[in-house]
N, CA, C and O atoms as a GROMACS GRO file, in nm:
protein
  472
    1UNK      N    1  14.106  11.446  11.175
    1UNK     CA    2  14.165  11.317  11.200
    1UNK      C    3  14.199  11.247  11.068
    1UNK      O    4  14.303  11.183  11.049
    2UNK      N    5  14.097  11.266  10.977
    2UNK     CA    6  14.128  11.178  10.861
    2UNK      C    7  14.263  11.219  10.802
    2UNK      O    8  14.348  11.141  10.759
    3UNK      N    9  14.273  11.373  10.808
    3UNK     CA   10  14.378  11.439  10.755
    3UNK      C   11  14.541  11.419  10.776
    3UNK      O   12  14.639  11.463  10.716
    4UNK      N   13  14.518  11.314  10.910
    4UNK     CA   14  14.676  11.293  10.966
    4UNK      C   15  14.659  11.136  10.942
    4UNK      O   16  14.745  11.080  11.010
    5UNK      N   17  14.583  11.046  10.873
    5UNK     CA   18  14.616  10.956  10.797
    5UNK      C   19  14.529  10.859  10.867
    5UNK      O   20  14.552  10.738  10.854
    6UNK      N   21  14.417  10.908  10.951
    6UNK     CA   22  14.304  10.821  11.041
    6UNK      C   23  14.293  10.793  11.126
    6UNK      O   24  14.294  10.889  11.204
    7UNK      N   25  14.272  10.647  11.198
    7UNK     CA   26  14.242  10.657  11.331
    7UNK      C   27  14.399  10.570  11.398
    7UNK      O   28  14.453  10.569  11.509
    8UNK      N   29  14.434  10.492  11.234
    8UNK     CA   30  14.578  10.424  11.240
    8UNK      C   31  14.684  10.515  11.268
    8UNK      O   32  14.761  10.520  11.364
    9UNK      N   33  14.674  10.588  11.166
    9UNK     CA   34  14.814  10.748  11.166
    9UNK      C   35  14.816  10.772  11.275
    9UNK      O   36  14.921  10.757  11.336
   10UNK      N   37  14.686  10.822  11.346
   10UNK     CA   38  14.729  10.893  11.478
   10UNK      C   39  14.794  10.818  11.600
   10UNK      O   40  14.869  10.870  11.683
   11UNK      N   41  14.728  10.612  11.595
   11UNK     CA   42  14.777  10.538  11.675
   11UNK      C   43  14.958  10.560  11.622
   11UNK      O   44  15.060  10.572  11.689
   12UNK      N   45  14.942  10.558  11.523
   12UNK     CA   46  15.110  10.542  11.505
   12UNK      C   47  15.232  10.659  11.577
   12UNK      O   48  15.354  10.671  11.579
   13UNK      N   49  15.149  10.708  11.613
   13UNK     CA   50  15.247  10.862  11.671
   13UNK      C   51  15.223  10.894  11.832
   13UNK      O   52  15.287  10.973  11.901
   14UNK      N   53  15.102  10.803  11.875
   14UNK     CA   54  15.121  10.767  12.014
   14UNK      C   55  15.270  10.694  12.065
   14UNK      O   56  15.341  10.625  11.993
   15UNK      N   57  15.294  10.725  12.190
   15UNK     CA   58  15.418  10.662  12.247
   15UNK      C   59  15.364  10.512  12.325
   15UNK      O   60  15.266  10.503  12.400
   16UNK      N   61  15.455  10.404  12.286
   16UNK     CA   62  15.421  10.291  12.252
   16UNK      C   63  15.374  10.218  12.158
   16UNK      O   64  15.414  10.104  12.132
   17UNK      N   65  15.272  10.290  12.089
   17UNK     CA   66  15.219  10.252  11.962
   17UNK      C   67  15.326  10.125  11.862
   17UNK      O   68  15.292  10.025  11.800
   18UNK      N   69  15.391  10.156  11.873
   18UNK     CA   70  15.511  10.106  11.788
   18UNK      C   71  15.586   9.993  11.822
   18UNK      O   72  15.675   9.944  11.752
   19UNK      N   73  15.545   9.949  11.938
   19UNK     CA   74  15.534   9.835  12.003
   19UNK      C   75  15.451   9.701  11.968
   19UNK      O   76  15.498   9.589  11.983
   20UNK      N   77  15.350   9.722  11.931
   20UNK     CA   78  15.205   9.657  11.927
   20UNK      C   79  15.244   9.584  11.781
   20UNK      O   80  15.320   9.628  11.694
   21UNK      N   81  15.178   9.476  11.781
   21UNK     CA   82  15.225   9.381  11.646
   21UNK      C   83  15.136   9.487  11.509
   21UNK      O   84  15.033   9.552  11.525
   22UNK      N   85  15.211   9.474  11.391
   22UNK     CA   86  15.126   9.560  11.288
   22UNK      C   87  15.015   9.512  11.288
   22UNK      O   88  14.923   9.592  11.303
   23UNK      N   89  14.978   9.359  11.269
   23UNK     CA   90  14.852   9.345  11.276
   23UNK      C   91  14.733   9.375  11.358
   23UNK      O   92  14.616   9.356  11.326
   24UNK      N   93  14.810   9.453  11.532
   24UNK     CA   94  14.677   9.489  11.569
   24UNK      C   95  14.637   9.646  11.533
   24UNK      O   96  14.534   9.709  11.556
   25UNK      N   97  14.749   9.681  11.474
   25UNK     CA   98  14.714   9.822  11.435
   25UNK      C   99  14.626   9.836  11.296
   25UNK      O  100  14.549   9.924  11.260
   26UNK      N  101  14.676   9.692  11.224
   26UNK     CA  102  14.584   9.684  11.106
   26UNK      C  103  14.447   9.645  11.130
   26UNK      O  104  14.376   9.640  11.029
   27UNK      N  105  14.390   9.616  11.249
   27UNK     CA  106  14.267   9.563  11.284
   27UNK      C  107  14.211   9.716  11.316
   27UNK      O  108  14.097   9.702  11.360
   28UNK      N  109  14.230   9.793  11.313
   28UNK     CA  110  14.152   9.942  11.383
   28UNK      C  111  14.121  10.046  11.223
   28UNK      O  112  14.203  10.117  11.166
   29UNK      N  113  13.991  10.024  11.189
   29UNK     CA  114  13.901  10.036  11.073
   29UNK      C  115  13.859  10.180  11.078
   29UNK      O  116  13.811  10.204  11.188
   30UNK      N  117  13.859  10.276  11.007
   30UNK     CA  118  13.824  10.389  11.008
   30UNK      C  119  13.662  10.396  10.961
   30UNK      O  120  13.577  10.477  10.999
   31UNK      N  121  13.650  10.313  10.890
   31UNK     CA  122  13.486  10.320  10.853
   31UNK      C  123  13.430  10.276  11.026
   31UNK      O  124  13.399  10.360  11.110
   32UNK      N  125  13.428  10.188  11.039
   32UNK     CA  126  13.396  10.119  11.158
   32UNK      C  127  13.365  10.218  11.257
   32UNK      O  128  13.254  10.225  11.310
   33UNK      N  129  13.476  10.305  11.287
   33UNK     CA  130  13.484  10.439  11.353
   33UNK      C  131  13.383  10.558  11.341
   33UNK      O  132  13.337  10.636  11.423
   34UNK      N  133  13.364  10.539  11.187
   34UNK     CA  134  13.210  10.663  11.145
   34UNK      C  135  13.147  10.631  11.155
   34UNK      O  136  13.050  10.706  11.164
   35UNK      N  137  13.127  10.492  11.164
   35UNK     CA  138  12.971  10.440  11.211
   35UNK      C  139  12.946  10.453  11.374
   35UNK      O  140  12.835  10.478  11.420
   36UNK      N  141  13.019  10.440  11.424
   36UNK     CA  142  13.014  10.400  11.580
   36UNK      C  143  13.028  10.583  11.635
   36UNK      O  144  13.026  10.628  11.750
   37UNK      N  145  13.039  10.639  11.534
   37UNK     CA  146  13.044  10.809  11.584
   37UNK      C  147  12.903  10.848  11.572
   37UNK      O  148  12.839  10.909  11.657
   38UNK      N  149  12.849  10.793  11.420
   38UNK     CA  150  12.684  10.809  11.360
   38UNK      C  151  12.637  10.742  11.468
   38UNK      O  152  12.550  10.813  11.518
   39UNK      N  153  12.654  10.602  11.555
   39UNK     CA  154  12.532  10.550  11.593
   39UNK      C  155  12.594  10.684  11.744
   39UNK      O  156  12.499  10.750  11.788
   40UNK      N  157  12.672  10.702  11.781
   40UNK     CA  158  12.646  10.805  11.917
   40UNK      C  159  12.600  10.943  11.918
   40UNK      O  160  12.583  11.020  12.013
   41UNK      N  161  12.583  10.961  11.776
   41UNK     CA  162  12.533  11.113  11.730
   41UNK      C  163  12.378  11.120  11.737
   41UNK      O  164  12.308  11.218  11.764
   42UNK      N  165  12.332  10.971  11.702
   42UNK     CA  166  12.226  10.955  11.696
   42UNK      C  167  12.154  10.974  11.804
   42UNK      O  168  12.059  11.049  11.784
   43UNK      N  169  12.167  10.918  11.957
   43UNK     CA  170  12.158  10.926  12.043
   43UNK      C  171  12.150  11.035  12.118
   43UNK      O  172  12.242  11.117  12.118
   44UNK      N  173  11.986  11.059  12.229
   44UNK     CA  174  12.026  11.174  12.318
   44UNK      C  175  12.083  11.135  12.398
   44UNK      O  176  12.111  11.018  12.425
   45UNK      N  177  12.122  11.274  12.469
   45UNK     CA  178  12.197  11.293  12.564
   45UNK      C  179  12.193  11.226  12.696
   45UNK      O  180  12.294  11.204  12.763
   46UNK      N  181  12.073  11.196  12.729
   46UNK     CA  182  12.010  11.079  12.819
   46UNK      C  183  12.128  10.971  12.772
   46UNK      O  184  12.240  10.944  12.816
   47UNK      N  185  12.031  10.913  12.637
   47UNK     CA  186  12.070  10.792  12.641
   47UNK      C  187  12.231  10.736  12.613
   47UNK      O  188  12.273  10.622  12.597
   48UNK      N  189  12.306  10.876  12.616
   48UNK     CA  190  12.449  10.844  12.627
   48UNK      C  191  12.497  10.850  12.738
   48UNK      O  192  12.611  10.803  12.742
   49UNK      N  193  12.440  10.906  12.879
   49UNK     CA  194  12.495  10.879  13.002
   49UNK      C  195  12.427  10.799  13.067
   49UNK      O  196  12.484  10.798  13.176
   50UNK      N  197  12.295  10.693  13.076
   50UNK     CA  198  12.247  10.618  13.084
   50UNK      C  199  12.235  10.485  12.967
   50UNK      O  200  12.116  10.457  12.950
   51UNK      N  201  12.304  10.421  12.906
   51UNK     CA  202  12.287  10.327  12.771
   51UNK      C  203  12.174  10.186  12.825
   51UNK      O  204  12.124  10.100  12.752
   52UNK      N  205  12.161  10.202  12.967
   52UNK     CA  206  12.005  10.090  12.960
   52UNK      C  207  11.898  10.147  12.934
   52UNK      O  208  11.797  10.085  12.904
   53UNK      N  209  11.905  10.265  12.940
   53UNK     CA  210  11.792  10.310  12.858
   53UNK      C  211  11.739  10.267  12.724
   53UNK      O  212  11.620  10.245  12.698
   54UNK      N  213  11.819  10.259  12.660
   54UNK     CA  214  11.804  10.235  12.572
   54UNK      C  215  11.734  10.084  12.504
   54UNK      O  216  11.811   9.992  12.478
   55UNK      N  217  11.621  10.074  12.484
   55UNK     CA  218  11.546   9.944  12.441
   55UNK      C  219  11.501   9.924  12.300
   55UNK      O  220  11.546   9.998  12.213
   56UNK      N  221  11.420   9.833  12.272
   56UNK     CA  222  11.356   9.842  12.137
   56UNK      C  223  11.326   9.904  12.059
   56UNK      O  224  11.379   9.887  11.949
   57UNK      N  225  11.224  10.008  12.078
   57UNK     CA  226  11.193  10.140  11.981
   57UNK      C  227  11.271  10.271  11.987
   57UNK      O  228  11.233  10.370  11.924
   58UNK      N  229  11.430  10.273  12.097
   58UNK     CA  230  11.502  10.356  12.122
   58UNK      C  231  11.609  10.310  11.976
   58UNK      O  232  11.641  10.398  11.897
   59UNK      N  233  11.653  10.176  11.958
   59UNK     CA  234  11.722  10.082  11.973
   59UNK      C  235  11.727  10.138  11.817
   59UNK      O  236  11.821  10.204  11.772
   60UNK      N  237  11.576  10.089  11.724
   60UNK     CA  238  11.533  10.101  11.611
   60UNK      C  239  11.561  10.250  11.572
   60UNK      O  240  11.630  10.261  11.471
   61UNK      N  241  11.511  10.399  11.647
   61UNK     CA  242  11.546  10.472  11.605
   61UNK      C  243  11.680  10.497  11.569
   61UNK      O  244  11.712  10.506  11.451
   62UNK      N  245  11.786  10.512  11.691
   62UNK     CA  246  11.919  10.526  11.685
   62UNK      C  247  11.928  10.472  11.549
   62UNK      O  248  11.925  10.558  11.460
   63UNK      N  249  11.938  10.353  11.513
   63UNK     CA  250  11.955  10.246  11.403
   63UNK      C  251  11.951  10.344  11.211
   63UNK      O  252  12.019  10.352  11.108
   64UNK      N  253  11.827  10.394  11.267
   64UNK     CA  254  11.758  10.454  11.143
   64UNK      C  255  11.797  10.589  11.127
   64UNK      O  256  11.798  10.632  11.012
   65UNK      N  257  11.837  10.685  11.245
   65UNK     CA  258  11.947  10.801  11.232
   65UNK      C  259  12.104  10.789  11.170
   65UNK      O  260  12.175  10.860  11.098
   66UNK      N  261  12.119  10.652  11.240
   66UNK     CA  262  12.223  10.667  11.204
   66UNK      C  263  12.287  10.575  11.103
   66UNK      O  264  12.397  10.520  11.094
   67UNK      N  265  12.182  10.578  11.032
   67UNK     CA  266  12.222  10.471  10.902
   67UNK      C  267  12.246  10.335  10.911
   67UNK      O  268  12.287  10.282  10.808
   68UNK      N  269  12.228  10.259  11.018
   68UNK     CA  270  12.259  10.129  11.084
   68UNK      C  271  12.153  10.054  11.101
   68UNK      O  272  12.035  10.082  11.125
   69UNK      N  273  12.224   9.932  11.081
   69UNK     CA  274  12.113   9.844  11.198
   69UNK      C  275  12.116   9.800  11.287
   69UNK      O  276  12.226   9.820  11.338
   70UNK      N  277  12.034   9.728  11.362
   70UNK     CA  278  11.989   9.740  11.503
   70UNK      C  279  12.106   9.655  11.561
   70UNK      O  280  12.140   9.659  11.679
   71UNK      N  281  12.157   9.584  11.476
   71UNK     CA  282  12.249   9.471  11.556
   71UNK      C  283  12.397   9.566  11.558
   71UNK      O  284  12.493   9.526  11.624
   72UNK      N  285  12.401   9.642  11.511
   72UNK     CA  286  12.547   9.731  11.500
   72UNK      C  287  12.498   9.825  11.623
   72UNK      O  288  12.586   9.872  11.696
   73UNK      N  289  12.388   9.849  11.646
   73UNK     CA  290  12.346   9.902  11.791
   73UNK      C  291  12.388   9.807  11.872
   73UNK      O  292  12.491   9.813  11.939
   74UNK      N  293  12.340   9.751  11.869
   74UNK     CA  294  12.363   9.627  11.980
   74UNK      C  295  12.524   9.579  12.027
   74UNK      O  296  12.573   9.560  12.138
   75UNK      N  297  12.566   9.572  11.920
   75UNK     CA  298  12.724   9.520  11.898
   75UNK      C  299  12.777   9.710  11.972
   75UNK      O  300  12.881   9.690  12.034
   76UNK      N  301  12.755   9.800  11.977
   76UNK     CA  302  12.838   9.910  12.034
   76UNK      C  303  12.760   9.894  12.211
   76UNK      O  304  12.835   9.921  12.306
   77UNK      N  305  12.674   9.869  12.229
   77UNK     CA  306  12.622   9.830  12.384
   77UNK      C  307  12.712   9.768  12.404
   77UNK      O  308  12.797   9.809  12.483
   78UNK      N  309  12.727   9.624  12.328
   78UNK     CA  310  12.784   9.524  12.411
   78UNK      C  311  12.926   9.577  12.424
   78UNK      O  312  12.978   9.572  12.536
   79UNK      N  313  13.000   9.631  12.313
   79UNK     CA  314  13.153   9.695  12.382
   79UNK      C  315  13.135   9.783  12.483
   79UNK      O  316  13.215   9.784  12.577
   80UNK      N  317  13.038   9.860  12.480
   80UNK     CA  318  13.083   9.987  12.607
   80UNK      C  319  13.049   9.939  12.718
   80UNK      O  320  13.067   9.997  12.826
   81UNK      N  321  12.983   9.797  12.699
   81UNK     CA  322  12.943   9.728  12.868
   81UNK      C  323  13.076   9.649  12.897
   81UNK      O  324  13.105   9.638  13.016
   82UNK      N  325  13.150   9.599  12.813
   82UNK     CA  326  13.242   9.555  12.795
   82UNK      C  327  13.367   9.631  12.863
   82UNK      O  328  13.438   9.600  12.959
   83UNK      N  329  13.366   9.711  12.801
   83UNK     CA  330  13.494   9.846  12.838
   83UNK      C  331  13.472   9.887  12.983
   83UNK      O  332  13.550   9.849  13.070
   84UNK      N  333  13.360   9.967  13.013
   84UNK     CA  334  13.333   9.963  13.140
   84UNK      C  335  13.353   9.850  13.249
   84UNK      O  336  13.375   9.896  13.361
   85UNK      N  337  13.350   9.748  13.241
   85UNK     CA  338  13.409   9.606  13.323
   85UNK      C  339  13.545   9.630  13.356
   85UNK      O  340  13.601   9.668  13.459
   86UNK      N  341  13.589   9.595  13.232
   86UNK     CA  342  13.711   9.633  13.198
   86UNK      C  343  13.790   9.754  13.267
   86UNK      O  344  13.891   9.732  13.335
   87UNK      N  345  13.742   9.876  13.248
   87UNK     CA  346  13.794   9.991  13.340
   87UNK      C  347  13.780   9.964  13.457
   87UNK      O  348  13.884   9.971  13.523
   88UNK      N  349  13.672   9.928  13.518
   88UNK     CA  350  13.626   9.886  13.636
   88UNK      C  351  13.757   9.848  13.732
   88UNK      O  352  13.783   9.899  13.841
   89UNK      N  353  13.840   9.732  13.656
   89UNK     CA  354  13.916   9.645  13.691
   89UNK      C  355  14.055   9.741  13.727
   89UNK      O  356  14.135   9.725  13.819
   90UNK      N  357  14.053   9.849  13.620
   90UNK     CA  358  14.196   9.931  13.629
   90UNK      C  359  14.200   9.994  13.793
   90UNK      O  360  14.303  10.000  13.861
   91UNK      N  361  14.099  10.027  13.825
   91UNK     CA  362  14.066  10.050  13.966
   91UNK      C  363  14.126  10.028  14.108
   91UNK      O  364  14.160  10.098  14.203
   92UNK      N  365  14.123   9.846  14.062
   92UNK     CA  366  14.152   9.794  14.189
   92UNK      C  367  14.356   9.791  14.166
   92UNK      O  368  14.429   9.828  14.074
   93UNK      N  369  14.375   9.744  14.268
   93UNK     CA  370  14.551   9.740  14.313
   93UNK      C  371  14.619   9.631  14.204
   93UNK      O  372  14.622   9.510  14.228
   94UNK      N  373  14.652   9.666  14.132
   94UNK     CA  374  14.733   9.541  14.058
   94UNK      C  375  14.668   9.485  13.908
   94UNK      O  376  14.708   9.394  13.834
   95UNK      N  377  14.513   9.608  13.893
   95UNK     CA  378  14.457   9.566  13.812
   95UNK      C  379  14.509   9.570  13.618
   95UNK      O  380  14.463   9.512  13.519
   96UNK      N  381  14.613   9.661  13.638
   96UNK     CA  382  14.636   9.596  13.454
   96UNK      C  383  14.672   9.470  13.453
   96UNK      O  384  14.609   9.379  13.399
   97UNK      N  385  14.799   9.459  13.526
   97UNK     CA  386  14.885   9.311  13.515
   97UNK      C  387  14.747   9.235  13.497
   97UNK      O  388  14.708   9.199  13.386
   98UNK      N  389  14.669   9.211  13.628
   98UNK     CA  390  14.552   9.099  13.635
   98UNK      C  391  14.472   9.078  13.506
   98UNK      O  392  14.446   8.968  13.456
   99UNK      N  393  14.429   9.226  13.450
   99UNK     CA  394  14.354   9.243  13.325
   99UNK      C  395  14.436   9.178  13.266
   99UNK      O  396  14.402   9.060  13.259
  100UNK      N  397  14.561   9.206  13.205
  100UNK     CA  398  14.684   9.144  13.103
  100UNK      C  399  14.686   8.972  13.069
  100UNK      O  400  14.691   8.906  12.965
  101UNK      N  401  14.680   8.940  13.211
  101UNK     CA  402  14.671   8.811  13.215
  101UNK      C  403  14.625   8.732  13.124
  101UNK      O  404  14.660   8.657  13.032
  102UNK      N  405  14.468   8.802  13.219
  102UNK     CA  406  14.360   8.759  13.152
  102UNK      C  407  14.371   8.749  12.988
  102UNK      O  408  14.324   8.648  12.936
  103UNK      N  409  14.408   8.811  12.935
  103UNK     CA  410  14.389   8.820  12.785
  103UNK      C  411  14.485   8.769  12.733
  103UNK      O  412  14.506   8.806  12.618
  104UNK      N  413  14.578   8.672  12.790
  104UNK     CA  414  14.646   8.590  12.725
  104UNK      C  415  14.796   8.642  12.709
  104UNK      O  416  14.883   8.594  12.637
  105UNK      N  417  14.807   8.780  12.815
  105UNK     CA  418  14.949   8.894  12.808
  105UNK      C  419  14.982   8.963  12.685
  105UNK      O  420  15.068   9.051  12.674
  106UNK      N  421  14.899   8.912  12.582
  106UNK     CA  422  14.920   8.987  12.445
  106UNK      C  423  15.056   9.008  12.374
  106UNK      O  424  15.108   9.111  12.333
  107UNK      N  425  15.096   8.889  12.371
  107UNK     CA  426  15.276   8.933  12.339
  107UNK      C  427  15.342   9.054  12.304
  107UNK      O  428  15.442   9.102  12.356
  108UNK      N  429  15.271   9.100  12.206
  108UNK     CA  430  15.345   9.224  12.140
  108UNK      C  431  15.302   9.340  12.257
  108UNK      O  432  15.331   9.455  12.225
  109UNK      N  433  15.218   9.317  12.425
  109UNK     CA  434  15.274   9.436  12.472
  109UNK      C  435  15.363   9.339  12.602
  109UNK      O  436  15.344   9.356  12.723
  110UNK      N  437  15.424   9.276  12.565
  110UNK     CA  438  15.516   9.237  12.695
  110UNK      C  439  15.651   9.336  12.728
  110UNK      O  440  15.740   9.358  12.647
  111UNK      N  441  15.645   9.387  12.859
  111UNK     CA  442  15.703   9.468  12.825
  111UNK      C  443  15.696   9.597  12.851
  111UNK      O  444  15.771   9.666  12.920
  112UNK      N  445  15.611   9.621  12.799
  112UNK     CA  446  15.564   9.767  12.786
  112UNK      C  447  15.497   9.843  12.926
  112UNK      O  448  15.445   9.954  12.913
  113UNK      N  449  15.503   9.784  13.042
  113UNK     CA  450  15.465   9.785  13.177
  113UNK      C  451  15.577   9.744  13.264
  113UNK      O  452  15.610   9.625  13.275
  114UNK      N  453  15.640   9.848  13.330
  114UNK     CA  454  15.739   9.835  13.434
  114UNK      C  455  15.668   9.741  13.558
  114UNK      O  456  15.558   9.750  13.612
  115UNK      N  457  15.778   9.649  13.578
  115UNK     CA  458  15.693   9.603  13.677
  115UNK      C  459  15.634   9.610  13.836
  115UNK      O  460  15.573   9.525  13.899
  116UNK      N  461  15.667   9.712  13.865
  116UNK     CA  462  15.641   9.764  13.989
  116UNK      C  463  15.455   9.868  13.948
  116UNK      O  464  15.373   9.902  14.033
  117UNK      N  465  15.446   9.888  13.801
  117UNK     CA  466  15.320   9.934  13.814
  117UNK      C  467  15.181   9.885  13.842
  117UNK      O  468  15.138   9.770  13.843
  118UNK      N  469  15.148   9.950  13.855
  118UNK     CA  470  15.017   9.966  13.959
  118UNK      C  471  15.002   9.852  14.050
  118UNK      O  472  14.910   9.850  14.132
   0.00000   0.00000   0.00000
């Protein structure tokens, strides 16, 4: 991945990609990315298909495998509880538009969704 210019390069050669304002493509951090790979490497296998498992002295290890601290643990819980909601929503009948909304329609993807989808 690094080799085709990161986690940006590769967004850039997705279809649509090129749509999206530069600045949100400049917000997507490749360090950020090795850490959040270290803190899931860290992790058994349990506690990656179950993540409430995961508590205090789970919390601390992960942390200490993977070169982190506990609040950068914490901060990747709270996105994947996050994301999961979120998917949740793609689910129901009408759910991007609704998701879209919600987030204010994101200007730079207006557009980018025919409107008869989903």
């Amino acid at each position: 991945m690094n080799k085709m210019g990161g986690i940006s390069g590769m967004m850039s050669k997705l279809p649509g990609m090129n749509q999206l304002p530069q600045q949100a493509v400049g917000q997507v951090n490749d360090k950020a990315l090795a850490q959040t790979i270290a803190i899931i490497n860290s992790m058994t296998m349990k506690e990656r298909r179950v993540p409430k498992l995961i508590v205090g002295s789970r919390k601390k290890r992960i942390a200490q495998g993977s070169g982190t601290q506990i609040q950068d643990v914490n901060r990747l819980l709270k996105q994947f509880s996050q994301m999961q909601k979120m998917m949740k929503k793609f689910t129901k009948p009408g759910g991007i538009k609704q998701m879209m909304r919600g987030m204010g329609g994101m200007a730079g993807m207006k557009g980018m969704f025919p409107d008869d989808f989903n």
